[in-house]
ZAGUDO-253044 format. One line per field, with one value per residue (C-alpha): residue number from 1; x, y, z. Coordinates in Angstrom, 1 decimal. Layout:
<recs>
num = c(NUM ...);
east = c(X ...);
north = c(Y ...);
up = c(Z ...);
</recs>
This chain:
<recs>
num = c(1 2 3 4 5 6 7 8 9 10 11 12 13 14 15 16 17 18 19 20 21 22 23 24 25 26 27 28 29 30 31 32 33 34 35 36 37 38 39 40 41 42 43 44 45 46 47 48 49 50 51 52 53 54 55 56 57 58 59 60 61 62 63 64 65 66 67 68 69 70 71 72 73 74 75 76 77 78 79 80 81 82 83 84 85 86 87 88 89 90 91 92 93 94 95 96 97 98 99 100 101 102 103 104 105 106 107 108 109 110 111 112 113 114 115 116 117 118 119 120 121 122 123 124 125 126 127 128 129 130 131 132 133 134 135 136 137 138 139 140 141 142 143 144 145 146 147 148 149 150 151 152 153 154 155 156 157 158 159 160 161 162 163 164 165 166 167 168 169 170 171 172 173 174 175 176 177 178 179 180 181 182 183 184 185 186 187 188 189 190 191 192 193 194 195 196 197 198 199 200 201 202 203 204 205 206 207 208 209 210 211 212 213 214 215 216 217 218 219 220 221 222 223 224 225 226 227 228 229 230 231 232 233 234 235 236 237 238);
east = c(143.0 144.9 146.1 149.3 150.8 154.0 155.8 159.3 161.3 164.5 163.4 167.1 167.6 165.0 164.6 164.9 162.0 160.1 161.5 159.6 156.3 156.0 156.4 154.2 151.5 151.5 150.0 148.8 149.5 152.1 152.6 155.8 156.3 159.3 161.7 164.6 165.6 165.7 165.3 168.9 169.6 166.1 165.9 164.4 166.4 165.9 161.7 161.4 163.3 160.1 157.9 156.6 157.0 155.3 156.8 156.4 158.4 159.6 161.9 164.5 168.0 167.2 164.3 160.6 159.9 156.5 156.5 153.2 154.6 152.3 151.7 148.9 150.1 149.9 147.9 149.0 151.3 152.0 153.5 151.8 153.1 151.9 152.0 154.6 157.4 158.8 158.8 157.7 154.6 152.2 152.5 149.3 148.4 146.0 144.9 142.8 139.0 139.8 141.4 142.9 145.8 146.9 149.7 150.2 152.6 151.2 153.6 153.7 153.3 156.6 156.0 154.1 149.7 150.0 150.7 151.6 154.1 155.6 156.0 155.3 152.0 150.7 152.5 150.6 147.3 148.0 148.6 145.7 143.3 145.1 144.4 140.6 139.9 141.4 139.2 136.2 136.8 137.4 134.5 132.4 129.8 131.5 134.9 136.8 139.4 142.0 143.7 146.6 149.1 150.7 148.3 149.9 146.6 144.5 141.2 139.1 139.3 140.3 143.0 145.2 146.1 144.7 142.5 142.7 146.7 146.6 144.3 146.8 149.8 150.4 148.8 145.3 144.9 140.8 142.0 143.9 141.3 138.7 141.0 141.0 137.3 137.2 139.2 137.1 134.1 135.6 135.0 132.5 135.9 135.2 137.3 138.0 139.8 137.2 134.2 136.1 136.8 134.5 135.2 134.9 138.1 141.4 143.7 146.8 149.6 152.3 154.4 157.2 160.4 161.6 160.0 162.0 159.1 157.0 154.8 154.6 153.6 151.1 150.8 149.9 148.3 146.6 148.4 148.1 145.3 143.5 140.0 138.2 135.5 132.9 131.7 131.5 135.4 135.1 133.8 137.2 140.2 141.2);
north = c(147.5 145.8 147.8 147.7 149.4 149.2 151.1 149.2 150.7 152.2 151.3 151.2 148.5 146.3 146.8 142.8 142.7 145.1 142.9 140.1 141.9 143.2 139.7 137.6 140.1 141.7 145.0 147.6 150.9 150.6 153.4 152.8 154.8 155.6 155.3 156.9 158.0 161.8 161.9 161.9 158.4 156.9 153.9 154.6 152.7 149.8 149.8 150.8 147.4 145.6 147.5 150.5 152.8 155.7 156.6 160.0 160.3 162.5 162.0 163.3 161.1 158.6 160.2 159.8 159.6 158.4 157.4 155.6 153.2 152.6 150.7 153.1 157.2 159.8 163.0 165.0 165.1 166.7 167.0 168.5 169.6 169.7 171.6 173.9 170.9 170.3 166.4 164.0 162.4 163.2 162.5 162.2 161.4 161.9 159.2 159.1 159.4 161.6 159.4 161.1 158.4 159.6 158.0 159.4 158.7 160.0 160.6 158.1 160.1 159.1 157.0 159.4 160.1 163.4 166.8 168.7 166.5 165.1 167.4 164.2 163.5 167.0 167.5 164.1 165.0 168.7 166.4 164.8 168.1 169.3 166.4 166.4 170.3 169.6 166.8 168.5 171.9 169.5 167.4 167.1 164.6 162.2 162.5 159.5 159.6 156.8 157.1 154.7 154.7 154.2 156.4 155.1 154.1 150.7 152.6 149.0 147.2 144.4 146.3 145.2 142.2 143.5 146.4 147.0 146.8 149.5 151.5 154.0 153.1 155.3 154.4 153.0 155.8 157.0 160.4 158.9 156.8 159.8 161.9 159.3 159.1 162.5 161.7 159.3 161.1 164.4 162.8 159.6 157.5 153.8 151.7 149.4 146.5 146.2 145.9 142.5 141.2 141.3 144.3 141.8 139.5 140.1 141.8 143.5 145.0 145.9 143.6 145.0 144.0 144.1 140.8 137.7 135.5 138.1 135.3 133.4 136.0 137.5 141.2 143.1 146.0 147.6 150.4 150.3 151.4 151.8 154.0 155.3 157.7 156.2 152.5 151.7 151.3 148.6 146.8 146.6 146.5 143.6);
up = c(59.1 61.9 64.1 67.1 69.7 71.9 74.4 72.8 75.3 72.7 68.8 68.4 70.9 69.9 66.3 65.6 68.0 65.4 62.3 64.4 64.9 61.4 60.4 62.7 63.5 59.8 61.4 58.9 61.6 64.3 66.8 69.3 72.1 74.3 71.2 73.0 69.3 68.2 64.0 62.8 64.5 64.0 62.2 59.2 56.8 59.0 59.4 56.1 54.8 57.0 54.7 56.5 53.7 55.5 59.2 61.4 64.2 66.7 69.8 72.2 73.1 75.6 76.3 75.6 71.6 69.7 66.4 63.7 61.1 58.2 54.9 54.1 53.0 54.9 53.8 56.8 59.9 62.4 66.3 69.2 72.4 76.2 78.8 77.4 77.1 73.3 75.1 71.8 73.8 70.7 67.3 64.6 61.2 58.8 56.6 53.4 54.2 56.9 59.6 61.8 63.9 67.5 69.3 73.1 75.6 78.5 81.5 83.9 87.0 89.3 92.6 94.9 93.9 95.3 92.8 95.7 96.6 93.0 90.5 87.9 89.0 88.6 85.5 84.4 85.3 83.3 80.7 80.9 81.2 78.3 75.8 77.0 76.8 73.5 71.6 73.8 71.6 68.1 68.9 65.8 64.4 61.8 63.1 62.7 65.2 66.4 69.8 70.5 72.9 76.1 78.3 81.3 83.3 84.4 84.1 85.3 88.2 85.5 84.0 87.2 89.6 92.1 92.6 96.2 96.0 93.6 94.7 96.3 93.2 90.2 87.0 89.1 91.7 91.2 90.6 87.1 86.7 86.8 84.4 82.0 82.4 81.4 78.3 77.2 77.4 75.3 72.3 72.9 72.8 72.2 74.1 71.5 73.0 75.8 72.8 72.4 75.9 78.8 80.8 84.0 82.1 83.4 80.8 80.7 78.5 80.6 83.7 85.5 84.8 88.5 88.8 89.1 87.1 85.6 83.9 86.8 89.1 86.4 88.2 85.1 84.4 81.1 80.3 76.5 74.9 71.6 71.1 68.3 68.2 66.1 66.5 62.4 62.9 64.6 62.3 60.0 63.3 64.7);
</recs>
């Protein structure tokens, strides 16, 4: 099962973009986040054309939005909500044999590392307590979980450019870097793209677009993730 995900940034706007990953990449799960597309103007029509016969999505207009694409059916879906905000940040399926497919979109925090002084960040890290105190309560042996997403954090000092830059920037500040720790622990998450990549090798998934040569300058950061909860999975995603 090959697995991808994308914050694509408006599905609508850059569904040729999708066309082109379907085709190249020939993923078997897709989860997009940020699709900037509530359900009666998604693009179903469109993705299922590519082949994704099976799609759950949720979104608001220009605003947030998750959504998986699969070739495989679904046996279950459903939408969950954080923090008491109907936002579309997290979407899940359930897959034959008992897979269960998360795709998150974890707020990105605004500018300032400081919840008493930015409503964002403190509403990010209640996002994040959230999410943990939930797997922690469904934790069970033989769960086969998959967590995929934009979670909106460089957890190593790999994950960015530079780690004493960012030290003091939103998305590598060590109090979202301890929260995600805490995630990742809830559920003995497997960090599934570090098992094959050295966590000392520099890798990232996200550049800003403010940048006049993003590939030039190469100040990246890992925001994208993908975990699973059991390390048998492993042995069938690339």
């Amino acid at each position: 099962m090959r697995l991808a995900t994308w914050n694509i940034n408006s599905v609508r706007l850059r569904i040729d973009l999708v066309a082109r990953l379907t085709a190249e990449a020939k993923p078997d799960i897709l989860c997009l986040q940020e699709t900037k597309a509530a359900e009666p103007v998604f693009p179903f029509d469109a993705l299922r054309e590519m082949g994704w016969r099976h799609i759950h999505a949720t979104g608001m207009k220009g605003y947030n939005g998750v959504a998986i694409l699969s070739r495989r059916p679904f046996v279950g879906t459903e939408v969950r909500d954080w923090c008491g905000r109907a936002d579309a940040r997290h979407a899940m399926v359930t897959l034959s044999g008992g897979i269960e497919i998360h795709n998150f979109y974890v707020p990105a925090g605004g500018d300032v590392p400081d919840p008493e002084r930015n409503d964002k960040f403190a509403h990010k890290l209640r996002f994040l307590d959230e999410v943990t105190a939930w797997f922690t309560a469904r934790k069970r042996p033989g769960n086969r979980f998959i967590l995929m997403g934009d979670l909106n954090i460089a957890p190593l000092e790999a994950d960015v450019w530079s780690h004493k830059q960012l030290l003091r920037v939103v998305s590598h500040t060590p109090v979202e870097v301890e929260r995600l720790a805490r995630l990742q622990v809830s559920h003995d998450w497997i960090d599934a793209v570090r098992k094959f990549s050295s966590p000392d090798e520099k890798l990232y998934s996200w550049w800003s677009y403010r940048a006049r040569d993003w590939a030039a300058a190469d100040k990246g950061r890992r925001l994208d993730h993908v975990w699973v909860t059991f390390a048998g999975v492993l042995q069938g995603i690339t």
